[in-house]
Each structure stands twice: as C-alpha cells, then as structure tokens.
Chimera marker file (.cmm) of the C-alpha trace (Angstrom):
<marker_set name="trace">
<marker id="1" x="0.000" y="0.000" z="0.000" r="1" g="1" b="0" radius="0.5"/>
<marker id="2" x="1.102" y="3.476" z="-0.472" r="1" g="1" b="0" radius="0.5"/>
<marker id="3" x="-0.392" y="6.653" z="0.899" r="1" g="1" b="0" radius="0.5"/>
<marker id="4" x="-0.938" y="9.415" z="-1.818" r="1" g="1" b="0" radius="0.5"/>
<marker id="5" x="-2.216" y="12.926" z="-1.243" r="1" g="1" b="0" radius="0.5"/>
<marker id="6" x="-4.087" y="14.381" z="-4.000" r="1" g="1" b="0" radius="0.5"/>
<marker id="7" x="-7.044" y="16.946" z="-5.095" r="1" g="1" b="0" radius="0.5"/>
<marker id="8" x="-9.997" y="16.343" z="-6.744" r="1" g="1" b="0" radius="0.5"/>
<marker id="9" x="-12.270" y="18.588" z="-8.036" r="1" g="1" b="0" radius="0.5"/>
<marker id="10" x="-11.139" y="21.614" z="-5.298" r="1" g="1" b="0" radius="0.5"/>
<marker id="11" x="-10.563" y="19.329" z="-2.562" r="1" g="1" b="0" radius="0.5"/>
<marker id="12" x="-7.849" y="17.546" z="-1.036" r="1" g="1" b="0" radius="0.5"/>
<marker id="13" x="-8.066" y="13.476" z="-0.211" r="1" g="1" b="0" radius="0.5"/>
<marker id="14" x="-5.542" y="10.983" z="1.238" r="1" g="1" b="0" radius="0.5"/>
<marker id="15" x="-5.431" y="7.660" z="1.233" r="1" g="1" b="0" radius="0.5"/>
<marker id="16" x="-3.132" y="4.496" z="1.169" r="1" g="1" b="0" radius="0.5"/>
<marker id="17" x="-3.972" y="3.001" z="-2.050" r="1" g="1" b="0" radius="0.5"/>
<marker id="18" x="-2.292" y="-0.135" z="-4.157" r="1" g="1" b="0" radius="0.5"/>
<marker id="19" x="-0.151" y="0.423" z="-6.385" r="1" g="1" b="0" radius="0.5"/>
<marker id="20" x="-1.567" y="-1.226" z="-9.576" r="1" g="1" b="0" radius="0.5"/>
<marker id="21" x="-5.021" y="1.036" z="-8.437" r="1" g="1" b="0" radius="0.5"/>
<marker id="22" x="-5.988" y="2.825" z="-11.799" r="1" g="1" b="0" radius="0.5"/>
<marker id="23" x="-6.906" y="6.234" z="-11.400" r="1" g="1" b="0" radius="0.5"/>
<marker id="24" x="-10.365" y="5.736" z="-13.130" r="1" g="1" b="0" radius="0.5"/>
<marker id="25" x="-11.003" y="3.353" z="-10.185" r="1" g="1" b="0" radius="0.5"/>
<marker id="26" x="-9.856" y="5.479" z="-7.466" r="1" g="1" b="0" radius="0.5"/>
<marker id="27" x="-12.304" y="8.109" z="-8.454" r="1" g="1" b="0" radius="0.5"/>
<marker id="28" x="-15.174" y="5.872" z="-8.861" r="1" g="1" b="0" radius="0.5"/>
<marker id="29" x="-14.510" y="3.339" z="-6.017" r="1" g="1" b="0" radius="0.5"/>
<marker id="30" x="-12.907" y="5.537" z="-3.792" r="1" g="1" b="0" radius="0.5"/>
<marker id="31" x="-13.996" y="8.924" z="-3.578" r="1" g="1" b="0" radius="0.5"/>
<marker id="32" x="-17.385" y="7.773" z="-5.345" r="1" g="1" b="0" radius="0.5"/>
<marker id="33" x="-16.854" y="10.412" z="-8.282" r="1" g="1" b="0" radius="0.5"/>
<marker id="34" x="-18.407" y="8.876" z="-10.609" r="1" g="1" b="0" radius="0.5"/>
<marker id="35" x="-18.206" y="11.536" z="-13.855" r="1" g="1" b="0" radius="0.5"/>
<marker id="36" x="-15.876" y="10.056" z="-15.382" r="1" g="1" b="0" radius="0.5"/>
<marker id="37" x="-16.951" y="6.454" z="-16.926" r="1" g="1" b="0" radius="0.5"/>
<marker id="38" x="-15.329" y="3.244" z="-17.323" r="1" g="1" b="0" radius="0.5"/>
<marker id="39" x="-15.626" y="2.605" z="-20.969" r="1" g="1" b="0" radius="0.5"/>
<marker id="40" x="-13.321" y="0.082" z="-22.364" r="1" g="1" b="0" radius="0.5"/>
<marker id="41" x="-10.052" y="-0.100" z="-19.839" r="1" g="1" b="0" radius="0.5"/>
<marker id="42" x="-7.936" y="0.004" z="-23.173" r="1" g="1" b="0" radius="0.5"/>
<marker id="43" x="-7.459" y="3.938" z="-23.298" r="1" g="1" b="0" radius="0.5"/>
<marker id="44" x="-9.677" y="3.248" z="-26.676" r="1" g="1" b="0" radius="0.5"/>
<marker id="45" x="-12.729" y="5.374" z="-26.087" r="1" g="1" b="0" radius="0.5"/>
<marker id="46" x="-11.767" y="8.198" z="-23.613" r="1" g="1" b="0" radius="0.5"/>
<marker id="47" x="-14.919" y="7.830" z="-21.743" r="1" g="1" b="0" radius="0.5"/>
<marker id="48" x="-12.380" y="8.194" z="-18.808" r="1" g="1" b="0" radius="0.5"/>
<marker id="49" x="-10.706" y="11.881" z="-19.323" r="1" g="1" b="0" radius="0.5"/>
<marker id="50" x="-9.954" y="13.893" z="-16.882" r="1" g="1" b="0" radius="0.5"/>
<marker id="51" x="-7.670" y="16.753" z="-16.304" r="1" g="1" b="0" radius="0.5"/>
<marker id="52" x="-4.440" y="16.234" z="-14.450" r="1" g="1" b="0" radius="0.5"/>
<marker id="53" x="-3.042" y="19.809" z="-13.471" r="1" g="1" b="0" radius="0.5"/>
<marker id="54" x="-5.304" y="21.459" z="-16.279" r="1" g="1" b="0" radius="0.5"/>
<marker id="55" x="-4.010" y="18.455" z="-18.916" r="1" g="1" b="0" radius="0.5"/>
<marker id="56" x="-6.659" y="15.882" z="-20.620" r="1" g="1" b="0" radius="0.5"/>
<marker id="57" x="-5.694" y="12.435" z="-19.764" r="1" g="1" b="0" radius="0.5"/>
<marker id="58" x="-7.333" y="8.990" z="-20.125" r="1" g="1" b="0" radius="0.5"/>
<marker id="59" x="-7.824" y="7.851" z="-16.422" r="1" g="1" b="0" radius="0.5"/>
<marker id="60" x="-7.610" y="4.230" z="-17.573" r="1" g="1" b="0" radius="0.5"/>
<marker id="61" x="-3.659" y="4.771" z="-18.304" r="1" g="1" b="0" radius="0.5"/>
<marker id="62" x="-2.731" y="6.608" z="-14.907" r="1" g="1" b="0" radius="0.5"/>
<marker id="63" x="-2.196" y="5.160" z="-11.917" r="1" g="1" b="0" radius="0.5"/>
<marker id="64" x="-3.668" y="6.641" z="-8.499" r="1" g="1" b="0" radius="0.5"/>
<marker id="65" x="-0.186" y="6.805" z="-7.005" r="1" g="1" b="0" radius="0.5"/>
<marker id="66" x="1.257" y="9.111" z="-10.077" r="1" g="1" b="0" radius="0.5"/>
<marker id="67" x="-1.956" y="11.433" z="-9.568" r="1" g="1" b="0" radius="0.5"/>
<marker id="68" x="0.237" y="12.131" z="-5.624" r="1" g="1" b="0" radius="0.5"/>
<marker id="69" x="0.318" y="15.546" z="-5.415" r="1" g="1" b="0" radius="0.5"/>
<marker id="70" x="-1.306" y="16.225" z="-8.582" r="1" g="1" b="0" radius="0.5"/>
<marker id="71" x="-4.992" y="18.187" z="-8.738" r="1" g="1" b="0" radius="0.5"/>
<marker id="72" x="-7.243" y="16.239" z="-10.648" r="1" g="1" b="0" radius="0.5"/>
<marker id="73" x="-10.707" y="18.163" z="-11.851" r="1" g="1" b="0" radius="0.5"/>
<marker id="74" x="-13.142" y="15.972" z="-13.120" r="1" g="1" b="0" radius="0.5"/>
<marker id="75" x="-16.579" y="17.112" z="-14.961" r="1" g="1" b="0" radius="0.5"/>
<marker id="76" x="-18.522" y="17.536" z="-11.728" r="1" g="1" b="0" radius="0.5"/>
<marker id="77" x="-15.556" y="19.842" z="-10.419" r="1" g="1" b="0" radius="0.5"/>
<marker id="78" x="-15.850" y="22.126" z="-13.981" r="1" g="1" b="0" radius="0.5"/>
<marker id="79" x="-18.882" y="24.132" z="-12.736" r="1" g="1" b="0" radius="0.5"/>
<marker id="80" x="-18.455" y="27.339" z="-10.641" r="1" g="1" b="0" radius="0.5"/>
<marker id="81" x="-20.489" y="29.530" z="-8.841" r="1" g="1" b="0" radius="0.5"/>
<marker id="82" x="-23.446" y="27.211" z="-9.349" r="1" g="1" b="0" radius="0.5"/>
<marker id="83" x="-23.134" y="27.701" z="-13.283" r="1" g="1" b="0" radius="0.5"/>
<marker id="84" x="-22.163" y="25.503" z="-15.821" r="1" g="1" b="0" radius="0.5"/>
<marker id="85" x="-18.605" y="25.512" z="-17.149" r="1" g="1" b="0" radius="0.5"/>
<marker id="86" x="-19.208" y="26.954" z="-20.885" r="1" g="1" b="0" radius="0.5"/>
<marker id="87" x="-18.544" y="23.834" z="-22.414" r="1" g="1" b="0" radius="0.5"/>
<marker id="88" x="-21.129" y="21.957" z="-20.472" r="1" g="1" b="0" radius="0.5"/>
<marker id="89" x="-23.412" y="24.722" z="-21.311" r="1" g="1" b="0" radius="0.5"/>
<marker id="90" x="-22.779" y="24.246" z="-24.923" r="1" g="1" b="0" radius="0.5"/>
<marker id="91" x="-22.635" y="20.871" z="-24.945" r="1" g="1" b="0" radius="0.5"/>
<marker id="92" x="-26.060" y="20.950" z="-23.675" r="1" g="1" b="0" radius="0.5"/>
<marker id="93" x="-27.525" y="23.612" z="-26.038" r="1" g="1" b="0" radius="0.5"/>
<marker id="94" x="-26.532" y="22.627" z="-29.340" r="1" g="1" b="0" radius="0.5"/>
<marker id="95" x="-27.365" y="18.719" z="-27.973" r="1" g="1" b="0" radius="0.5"/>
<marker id="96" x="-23.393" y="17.542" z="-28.453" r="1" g="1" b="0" radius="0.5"/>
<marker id="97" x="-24.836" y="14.258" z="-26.679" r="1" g="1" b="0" radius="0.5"/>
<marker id="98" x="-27.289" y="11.622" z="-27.176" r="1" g="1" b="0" radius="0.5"/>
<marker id="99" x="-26.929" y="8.614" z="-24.866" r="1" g="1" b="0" radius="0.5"/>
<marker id="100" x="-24.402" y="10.814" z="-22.633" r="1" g="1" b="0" radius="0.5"/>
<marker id="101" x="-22.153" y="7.714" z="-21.944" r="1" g="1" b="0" radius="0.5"/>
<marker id="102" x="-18.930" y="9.712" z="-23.814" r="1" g="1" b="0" radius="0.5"/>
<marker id="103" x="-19.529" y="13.075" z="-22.893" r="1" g="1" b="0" radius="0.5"/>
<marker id="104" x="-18.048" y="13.824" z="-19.987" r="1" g="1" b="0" radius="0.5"/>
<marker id="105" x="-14.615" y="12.527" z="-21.304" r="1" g="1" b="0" radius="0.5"/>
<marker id="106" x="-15.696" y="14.594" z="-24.168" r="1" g="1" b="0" radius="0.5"/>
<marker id="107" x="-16.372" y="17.891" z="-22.179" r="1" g="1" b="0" radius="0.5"/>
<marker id="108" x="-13.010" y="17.302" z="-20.313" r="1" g="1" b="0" radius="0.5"/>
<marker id="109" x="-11.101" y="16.626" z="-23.201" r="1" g="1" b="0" radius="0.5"/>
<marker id="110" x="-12.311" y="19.750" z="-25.150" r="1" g="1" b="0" radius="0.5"/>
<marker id="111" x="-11.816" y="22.035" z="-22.066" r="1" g="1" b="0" radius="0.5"/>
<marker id="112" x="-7.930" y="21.124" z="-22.746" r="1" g="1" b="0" radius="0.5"/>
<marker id="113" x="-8.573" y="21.628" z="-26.338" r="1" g="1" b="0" radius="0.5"/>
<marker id="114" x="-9.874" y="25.754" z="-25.670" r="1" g="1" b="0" radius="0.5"/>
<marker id="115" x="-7.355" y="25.728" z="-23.093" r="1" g="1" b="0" radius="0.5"/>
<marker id="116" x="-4.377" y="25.352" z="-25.547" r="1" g="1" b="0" radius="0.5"/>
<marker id="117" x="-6.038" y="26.889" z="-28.472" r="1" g="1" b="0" radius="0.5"/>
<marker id="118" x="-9.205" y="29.486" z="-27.633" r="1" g="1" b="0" radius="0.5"/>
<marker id="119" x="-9.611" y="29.729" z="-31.766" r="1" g="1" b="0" radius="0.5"/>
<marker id="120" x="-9.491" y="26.341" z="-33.163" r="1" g="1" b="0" radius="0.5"/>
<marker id="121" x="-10.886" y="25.245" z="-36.345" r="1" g="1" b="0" radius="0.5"/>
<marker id="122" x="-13.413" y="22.653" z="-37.342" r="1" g="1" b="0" radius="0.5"/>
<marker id="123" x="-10.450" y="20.336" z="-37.934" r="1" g="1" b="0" radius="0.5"/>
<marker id="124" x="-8.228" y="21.224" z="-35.343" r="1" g="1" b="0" radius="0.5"/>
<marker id="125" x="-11.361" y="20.366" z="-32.867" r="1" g="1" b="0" radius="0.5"/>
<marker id="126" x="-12.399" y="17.237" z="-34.555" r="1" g="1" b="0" radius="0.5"/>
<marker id="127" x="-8.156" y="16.515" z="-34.463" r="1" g="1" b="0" radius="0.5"/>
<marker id="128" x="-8.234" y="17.393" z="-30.728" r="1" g="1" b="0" radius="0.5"/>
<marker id="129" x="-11.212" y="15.379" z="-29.895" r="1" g="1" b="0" radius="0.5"/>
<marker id="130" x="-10.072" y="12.266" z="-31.775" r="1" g="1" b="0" radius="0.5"/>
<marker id="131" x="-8.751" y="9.702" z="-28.574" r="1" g="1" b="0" radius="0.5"/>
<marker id="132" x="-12.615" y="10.195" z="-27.560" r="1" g="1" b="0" radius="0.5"/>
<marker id="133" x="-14.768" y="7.815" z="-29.478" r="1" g="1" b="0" radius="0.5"/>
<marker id="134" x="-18.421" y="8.477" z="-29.515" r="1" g="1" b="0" radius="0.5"/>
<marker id="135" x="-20.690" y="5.982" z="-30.851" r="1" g="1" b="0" radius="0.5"/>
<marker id="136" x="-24.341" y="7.423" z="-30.975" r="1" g="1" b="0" radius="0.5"/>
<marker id="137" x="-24.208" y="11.360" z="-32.203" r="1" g="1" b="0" radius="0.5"/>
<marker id="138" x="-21.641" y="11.675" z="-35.764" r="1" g="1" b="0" radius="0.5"/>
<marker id="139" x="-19.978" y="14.414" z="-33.899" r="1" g="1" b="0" radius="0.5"/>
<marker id="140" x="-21.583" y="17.196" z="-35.797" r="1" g="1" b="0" radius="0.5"/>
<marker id="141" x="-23.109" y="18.452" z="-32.855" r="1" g="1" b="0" radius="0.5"/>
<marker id="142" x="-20.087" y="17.944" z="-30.448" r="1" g="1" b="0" radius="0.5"/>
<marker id="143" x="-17.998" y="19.911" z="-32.877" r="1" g="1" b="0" radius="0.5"/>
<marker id="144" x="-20.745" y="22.503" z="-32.840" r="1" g="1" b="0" radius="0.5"/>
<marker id="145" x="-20.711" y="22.506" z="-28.750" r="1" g="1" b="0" radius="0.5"/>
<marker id="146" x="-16.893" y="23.005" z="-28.966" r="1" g="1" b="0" radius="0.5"/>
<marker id="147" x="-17.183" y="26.004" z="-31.382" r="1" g="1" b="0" radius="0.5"/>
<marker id="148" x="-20.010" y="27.322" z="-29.302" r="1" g="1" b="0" radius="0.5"/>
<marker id="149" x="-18.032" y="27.186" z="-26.122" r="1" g="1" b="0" radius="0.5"/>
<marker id="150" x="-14.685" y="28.626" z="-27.431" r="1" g="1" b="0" radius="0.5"/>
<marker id="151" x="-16.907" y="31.884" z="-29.195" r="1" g="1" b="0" radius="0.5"/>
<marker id="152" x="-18.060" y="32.347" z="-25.502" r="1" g="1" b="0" radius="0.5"/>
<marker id="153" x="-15.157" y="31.958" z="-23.464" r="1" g="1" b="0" radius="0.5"/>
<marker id="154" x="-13.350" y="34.549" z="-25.776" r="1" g="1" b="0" radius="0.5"/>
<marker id="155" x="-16.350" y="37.143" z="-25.288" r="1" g="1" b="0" radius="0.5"/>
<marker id="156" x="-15.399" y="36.585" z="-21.590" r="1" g="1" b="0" radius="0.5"/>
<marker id="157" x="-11.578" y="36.578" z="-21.658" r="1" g="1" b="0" radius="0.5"/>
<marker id="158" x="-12.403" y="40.050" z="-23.598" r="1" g="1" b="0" radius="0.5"/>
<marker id="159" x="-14.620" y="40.979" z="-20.832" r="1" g="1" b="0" radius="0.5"/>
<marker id="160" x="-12.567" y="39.979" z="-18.573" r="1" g="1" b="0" radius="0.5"/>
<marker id="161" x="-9.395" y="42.400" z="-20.233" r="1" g="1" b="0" radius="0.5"/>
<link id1="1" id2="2" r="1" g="1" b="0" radius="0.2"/>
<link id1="2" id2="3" r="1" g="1" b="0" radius="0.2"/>
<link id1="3" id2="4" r="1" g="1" b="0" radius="0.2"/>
<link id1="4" id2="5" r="1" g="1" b="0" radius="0.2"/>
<link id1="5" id2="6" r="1" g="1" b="0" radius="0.2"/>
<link id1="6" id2="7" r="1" g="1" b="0" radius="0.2"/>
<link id1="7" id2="8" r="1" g="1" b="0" radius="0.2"/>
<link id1="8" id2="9" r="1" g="1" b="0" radius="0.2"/>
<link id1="9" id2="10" r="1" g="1" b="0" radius="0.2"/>
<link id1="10" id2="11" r="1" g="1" b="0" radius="0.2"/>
<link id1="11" id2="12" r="1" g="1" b="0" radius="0.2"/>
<link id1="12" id2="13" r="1" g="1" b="0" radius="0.2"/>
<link id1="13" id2="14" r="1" g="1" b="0" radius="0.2"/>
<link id1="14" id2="15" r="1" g="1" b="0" radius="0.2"/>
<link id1="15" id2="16" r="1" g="1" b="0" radius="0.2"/>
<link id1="16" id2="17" r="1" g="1" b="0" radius="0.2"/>
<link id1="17" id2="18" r="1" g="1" b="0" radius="0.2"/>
<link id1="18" id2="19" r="1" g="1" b="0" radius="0.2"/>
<link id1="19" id2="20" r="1" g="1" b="0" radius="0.2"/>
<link id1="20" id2="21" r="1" g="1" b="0" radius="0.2"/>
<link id1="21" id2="22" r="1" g="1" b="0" radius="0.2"/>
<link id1="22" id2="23" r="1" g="1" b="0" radius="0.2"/>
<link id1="23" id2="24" r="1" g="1" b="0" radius="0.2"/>
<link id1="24" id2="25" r="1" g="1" b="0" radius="0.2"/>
<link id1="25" id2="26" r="1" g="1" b="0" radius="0.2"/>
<link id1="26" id2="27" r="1" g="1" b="0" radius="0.2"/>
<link id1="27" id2="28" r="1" g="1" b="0" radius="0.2"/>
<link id1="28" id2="29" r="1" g="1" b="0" radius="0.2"/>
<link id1="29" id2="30" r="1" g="1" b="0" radius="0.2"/>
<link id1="30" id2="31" r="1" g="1" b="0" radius="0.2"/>
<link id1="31" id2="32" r="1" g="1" b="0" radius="0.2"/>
<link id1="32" id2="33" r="1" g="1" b="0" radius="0.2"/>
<link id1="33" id2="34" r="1" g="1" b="0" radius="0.2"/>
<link id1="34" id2="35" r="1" g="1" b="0" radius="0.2"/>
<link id1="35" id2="36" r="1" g="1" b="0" radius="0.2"/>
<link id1="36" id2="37" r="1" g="1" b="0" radius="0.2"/>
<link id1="37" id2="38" r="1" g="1" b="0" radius="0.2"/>
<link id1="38" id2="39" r="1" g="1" b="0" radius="0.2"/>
<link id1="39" id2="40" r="1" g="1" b="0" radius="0.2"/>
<link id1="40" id2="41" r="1" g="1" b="0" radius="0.2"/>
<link id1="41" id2="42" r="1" g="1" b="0" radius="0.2"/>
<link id1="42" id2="43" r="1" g="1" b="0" radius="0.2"/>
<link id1="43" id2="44" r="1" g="1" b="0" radius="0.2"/>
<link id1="44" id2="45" r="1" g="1" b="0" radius="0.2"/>
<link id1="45" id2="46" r="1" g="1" b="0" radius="0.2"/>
<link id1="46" id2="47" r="1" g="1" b="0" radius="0.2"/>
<link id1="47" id2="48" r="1" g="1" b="0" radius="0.2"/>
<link id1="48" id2="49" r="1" g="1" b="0" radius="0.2"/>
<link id1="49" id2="50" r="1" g="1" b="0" radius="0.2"/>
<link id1="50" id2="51" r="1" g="1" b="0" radius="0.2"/>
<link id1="51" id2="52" r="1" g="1" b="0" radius="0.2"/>
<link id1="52" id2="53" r="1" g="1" b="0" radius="0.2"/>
<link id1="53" id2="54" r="1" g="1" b="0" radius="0.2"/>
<link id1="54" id2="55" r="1" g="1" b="0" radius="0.2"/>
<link id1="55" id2="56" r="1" g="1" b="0" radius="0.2"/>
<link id1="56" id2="57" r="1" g="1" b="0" radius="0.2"/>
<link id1="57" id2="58" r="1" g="1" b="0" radius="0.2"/>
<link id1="58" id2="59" r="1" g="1" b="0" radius="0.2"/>
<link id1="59" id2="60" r="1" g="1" b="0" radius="0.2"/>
<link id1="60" id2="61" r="1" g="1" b="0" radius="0.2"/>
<link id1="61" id2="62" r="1" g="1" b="0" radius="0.2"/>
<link id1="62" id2="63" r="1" g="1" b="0" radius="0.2"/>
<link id1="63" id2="64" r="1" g="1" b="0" radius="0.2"/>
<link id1="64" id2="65" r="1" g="1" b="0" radius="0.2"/>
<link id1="65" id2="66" r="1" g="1" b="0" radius="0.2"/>
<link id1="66" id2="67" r="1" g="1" b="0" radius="0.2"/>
<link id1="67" id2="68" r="1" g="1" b="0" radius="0.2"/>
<link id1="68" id2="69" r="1" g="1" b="0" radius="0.2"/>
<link id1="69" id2="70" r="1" g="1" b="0" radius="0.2"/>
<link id1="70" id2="71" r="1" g="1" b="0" radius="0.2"/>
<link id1="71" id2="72" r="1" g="1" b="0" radius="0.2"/>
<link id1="72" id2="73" r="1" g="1" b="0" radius="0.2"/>
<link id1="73" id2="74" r="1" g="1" b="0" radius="0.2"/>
<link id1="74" id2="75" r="1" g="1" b="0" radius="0.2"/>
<link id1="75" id2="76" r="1" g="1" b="0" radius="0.2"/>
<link id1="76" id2="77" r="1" g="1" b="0" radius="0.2"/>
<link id1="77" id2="78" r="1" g="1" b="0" radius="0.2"/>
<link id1="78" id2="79" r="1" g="1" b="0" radius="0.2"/>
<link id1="79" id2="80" r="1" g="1" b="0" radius="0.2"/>
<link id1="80" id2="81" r="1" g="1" b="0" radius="0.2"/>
<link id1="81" id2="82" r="1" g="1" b="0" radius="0.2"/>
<link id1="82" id2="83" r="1" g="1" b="0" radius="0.2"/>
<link id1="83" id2="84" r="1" g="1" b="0" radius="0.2"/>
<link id1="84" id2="85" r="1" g="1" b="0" radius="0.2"/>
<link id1="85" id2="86" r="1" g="1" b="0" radius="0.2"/>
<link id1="86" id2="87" r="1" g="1" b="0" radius="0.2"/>
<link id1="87" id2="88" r="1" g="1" b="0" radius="0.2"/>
<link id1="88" id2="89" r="1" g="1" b="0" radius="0.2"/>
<link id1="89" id2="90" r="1" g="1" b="0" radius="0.2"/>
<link id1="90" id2="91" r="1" g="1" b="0" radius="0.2"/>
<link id1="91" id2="92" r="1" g="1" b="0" radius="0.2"/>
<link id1="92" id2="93" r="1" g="1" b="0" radius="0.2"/>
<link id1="93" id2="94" r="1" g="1" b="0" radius="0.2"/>
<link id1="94" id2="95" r="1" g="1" b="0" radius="0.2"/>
<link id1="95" id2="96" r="1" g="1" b="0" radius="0.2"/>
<link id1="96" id2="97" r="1" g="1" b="0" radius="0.2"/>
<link id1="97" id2="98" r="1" g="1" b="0" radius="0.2"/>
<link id1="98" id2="99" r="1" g="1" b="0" radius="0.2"/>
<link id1="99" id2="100" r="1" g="1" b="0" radius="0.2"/>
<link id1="100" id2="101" r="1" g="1" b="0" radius="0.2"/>
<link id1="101" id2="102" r="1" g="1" b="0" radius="0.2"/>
<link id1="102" id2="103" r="1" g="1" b="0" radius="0.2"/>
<link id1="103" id2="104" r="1" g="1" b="0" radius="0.2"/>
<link id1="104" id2="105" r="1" g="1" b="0" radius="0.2"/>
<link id1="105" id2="106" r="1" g="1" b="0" radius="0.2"/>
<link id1="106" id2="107" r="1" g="1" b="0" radius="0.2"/>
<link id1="107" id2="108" r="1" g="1" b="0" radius="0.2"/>
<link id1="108" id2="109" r="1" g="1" b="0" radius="0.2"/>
<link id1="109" id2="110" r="1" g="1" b="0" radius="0.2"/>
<link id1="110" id2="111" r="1" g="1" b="0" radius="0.2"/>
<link id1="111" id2="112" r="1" g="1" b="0" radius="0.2"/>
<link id1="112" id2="113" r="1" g="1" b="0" radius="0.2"/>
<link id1="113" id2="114" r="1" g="1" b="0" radius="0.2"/>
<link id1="114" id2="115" r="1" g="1" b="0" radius="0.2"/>
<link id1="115" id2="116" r="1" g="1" b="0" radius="0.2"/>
<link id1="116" id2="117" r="1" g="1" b="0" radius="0.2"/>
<link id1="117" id2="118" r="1" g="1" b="0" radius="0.2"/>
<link id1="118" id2="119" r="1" g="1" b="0" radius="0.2"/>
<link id1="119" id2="120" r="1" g="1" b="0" radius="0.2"/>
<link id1="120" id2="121" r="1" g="1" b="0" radius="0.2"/>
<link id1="121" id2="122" r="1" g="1" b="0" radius="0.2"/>
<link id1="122" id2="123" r="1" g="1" b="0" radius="0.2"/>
<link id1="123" id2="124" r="1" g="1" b="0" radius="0.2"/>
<link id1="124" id2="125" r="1" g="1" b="0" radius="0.2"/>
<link id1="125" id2="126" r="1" g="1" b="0" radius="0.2"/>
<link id1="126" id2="127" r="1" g="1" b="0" radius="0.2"/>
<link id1="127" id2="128" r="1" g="1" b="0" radius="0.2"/>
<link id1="128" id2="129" r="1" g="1" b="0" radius="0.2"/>
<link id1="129" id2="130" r="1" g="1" b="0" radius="0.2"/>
<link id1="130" id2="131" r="1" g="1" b="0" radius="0.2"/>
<link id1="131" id2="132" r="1" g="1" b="0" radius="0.2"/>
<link id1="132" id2="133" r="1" g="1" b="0" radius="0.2"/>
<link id1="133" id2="134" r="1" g="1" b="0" radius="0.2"/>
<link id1="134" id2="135" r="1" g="1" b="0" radius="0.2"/>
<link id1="135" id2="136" r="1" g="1" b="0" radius="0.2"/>
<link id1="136" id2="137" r="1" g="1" b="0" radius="0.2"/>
<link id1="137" id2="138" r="1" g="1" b="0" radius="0.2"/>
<link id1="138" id2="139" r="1" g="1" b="0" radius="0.2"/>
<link id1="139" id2="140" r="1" g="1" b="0" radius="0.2"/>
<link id1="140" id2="141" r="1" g="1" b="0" radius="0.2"/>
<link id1="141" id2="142" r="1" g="1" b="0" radius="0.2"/>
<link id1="142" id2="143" r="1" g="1" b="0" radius="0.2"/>
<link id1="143" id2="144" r="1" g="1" b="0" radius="0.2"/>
<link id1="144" id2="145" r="1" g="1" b="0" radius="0.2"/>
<link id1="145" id2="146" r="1" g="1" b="0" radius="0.2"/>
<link id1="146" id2="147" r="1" g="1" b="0" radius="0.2"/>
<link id1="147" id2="148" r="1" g="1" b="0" radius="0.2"/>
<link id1="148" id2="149" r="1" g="1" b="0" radius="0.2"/>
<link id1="149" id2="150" r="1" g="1" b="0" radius="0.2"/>
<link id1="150" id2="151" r="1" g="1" b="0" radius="0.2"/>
<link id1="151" id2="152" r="1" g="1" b="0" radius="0.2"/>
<link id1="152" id2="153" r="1" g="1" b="0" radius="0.2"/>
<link id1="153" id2="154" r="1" g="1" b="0" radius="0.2"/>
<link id1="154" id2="155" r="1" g="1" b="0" radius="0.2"/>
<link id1="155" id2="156" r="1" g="1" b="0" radius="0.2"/>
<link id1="156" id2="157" r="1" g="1" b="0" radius="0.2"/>
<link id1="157" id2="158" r="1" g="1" b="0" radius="0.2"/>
<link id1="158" id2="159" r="1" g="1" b="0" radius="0.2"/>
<link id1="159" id2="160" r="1" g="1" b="0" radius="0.2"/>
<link id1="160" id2="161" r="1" g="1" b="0" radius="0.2"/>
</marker_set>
C-alpha cells in the first residue's frame, strides 16, 4: 500500500492506495466520483478523461499513485459559482450528446482543447477530440458545442481584459 495525497475537483483526499489502483477506479470506487466512466479499460474510447493539473488524460492509463500531489478536476468539479462551465453549457444547447455515456470525457477533453487553443478550427477540434470515441451522435453536434463554447469563453476573456 502506499499513501498518496491528492485533489480532486477543489478538494484535497488521502489515502493508502495499491499500487496497480488505476486512477479511473480510485475516483469511482474511492472517492465515489463517478463523472468520469469506465468505458473500455484500453485507453480506446476516452470515456475516462480527466484533467491532471489542467491536462486531458485517459484515467484508464494513470495510476492513483502518479496522480500524488497532482490536482485532478473531473466534470462535476468544472462548474463554478453554481453555473455551468461553458462547455457543459454548450454541450447541452446545441445537444453535443445523445446517450451521454462519452460526454463527460468529451467535455473534459475539449476544455484542454480551448485551453491550448481558444480559436481552433473545425479540424483542429475534430483533431483534438479524436482519442474520444463516440458511438451514438456523428460528432456534428459535439464539434458545434466546442465552437459554441470557445466563441463564448473569448467574449469573456475580452470581458474579462
């Protein structure tokens, strides 16, 4: 067993953990966050993403002990102030789900998407939302949800300035 120390979604947890733990499973089993879904242990589908210190990753593929002393957010930690994060939001409004099994893996991966590009294209967002597989909408409406939520977030970073 080791002991690991790490935050999750704005709050800090410690416990002694096995080594081979997956992070996915230390979430859900653990802490009983259960956001972020098991989808095919293979780091196929990216049901699984969440951000480690603001950077997608496939939860399937990390271990709990190299999240120790990271800050993990996860898409129940994205919302603030009672609001939805803007990608939620536009995930929501221009109905970038259907079944809802991929999307918060998809939300979390294209909040690292805006984060490293505020502007991107229709490519560049289908390219950056590739390692997340969803089988039920075509992705037309996911891209949409992306471009929605990246017009927004730049009216507020202007705001914001």
């Amino acid at each position: 067993m080791r002991r690991i120390r790490v935050t999750v979604d704005g709050r800090a947890h410690e416990h002694e953990v096995e080594p081979r733990l997956l992070l996915i499973h230390y979430l859900r089993e653990v802490l009983g966050i259960g956001g972020a879904h098991v989808g095919c242990d293979t780091s196929n589908c990216g049901a699984c993403t969440v951000l480690m210190d603001g950077e997608s990753v496939k939860s399937c593929t990390v271990l709990a002990v190299q999240a120790d002393g990271h800050e993990i957010t996860t898409v129940q930690g994205l919302a603030g102030d009672g609001g939805w994060h803007p990608v939620q939001k536009a995930f929501h409004e221009a109905h970038g789900l259907q079944c809802g099994y991929c999307t918060p893996g998809m939300i979390m991966a294209a909040v690292s998407l805006l984060r490293e590009n505020p502007d991107p294209s229709e490519q560049e967002i289908r390219e950056g939302l590739e390692g997340n597989l969803c089988r039920c909408t075509g992705y037309e409406n996911i891209v949409k949800a992306v471009q929605q939520a990246a017009h927004e977030m730049r009216g507020q970073a202007v705001a914001a300035s």
